[in-house]
C-alpha positions as CSV (number, residue, x, y, z in Angstrom):
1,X,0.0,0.0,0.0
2,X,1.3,3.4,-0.9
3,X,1.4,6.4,1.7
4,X,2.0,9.6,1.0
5,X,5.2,10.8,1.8
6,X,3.5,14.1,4.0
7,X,1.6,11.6,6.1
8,X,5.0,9.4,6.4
9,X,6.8,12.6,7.5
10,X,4.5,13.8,9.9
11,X,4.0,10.4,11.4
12,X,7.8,9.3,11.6
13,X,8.7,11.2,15.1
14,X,5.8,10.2,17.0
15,X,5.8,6.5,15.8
16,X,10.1,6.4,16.6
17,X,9.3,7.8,20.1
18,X,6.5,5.1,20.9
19,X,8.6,2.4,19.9
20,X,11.2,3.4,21.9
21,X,9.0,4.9,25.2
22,X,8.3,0.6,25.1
23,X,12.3,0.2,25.2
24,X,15.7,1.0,23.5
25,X,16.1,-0.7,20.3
26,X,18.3,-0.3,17.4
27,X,17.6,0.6,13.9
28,X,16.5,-2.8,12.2
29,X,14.6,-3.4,14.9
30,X,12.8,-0.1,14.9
31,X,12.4,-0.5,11.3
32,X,10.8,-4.3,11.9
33,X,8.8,-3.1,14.4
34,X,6.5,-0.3,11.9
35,X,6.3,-3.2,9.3
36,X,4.6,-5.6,11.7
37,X,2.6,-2.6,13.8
38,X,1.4,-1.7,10.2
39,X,0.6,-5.0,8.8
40,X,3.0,-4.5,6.7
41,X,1.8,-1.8,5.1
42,X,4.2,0.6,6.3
43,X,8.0,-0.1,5.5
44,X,10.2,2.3,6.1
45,X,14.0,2.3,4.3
46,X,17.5,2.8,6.0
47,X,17.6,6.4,4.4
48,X,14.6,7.3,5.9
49,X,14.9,6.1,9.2
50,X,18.8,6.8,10.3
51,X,18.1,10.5,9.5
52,X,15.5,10.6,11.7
53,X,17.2,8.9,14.7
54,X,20.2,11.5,14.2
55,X,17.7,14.3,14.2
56,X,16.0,13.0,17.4
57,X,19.2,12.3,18.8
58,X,20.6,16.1,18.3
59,X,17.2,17.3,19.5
60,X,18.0,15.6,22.8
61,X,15.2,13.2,22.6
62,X,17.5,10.0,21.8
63,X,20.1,8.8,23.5
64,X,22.4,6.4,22.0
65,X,25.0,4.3,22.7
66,X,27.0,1.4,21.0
67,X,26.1,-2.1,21.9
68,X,27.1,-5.7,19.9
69,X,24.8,-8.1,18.7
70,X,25.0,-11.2,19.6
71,X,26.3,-12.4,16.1
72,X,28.9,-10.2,18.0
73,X,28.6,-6.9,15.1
74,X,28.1,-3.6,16.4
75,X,25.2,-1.5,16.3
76,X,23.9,1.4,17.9
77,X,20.9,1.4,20.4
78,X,18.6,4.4,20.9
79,X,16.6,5.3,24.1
80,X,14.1,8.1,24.8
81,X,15.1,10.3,27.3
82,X,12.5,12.5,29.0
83,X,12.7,15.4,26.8
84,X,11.7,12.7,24.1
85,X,9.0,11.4,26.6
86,X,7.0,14.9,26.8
87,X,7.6,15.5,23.1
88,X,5.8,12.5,22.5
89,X,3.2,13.4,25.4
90,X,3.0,16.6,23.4
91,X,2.8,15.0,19.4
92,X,0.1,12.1,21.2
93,X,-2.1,15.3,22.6
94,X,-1.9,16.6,18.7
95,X,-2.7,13.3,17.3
96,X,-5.7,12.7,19.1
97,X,-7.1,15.8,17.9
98,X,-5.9,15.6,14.4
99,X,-7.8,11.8,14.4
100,X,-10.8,13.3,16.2
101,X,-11.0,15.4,14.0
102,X,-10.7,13.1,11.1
103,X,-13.1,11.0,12.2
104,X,-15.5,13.2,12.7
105,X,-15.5,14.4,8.8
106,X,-14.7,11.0,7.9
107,X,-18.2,9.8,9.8
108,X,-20.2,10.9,7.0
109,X,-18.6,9.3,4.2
110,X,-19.0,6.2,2.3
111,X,-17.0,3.3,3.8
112,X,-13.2,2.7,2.3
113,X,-13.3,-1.0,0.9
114,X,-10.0,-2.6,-0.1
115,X,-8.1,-1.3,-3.4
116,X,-11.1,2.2,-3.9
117,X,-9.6,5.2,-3.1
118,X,-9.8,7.1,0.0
């Protein structure tokens, strides 16, 4: 399934944050994690997500350090901090209005069936 690249975007940082709120976790992982939270419907690249982390991580919402797997390669783990907890108390708060508000227009419309457009 094909999403936009706007609703990608603005759905990236709060997503990352979740994850992570649950536990640190490394990149692969993360990336796992949005393919099976989406049903597969949203996979996310390398190149989309490693700029992302780096950003977060510079904003002081990340912290990272460098940890082995245990095929014994190294890779770096992320964990929120709590300046990445209450921006993602803050993006939740802006979510649920954005989806209330969705939902309410959304109400009135014709049900989506697999394959029509939205």
């Amino acid at each position: 399934m094909y999403i936009d690249k706007d609703l990608v975007a603005a759905s990236a940082t709060p997503l990352v944050l979740g994850i992570l709120a649950d536990g640190e976790s490394y990149g692969y992982a993360i990336l796992e994690r949005v393919r099976v939270l989406s049903g597969g419907r949203i996979q996310w690249s390398d190149g989309m997500l490693y700029p992302l982390l780096h950003r977060l991580e510079r904003s002081g919402y990340l912290a990272a350090t460098w940890g082995e797997s245990p095929a014994g390669r190294r890779r770096k783990h992320y964990a929120i901090t709590p300046a990445g907890r209450e921006a993602l108390a803050q993006r939740r708060s802006q979510w649920v209005v954005v989806a209330e508000a969705l939902d309410q227009v959304w109400r009135g419309l014709p049900p989506v069936t697999a394959g029509s457009p939205a």
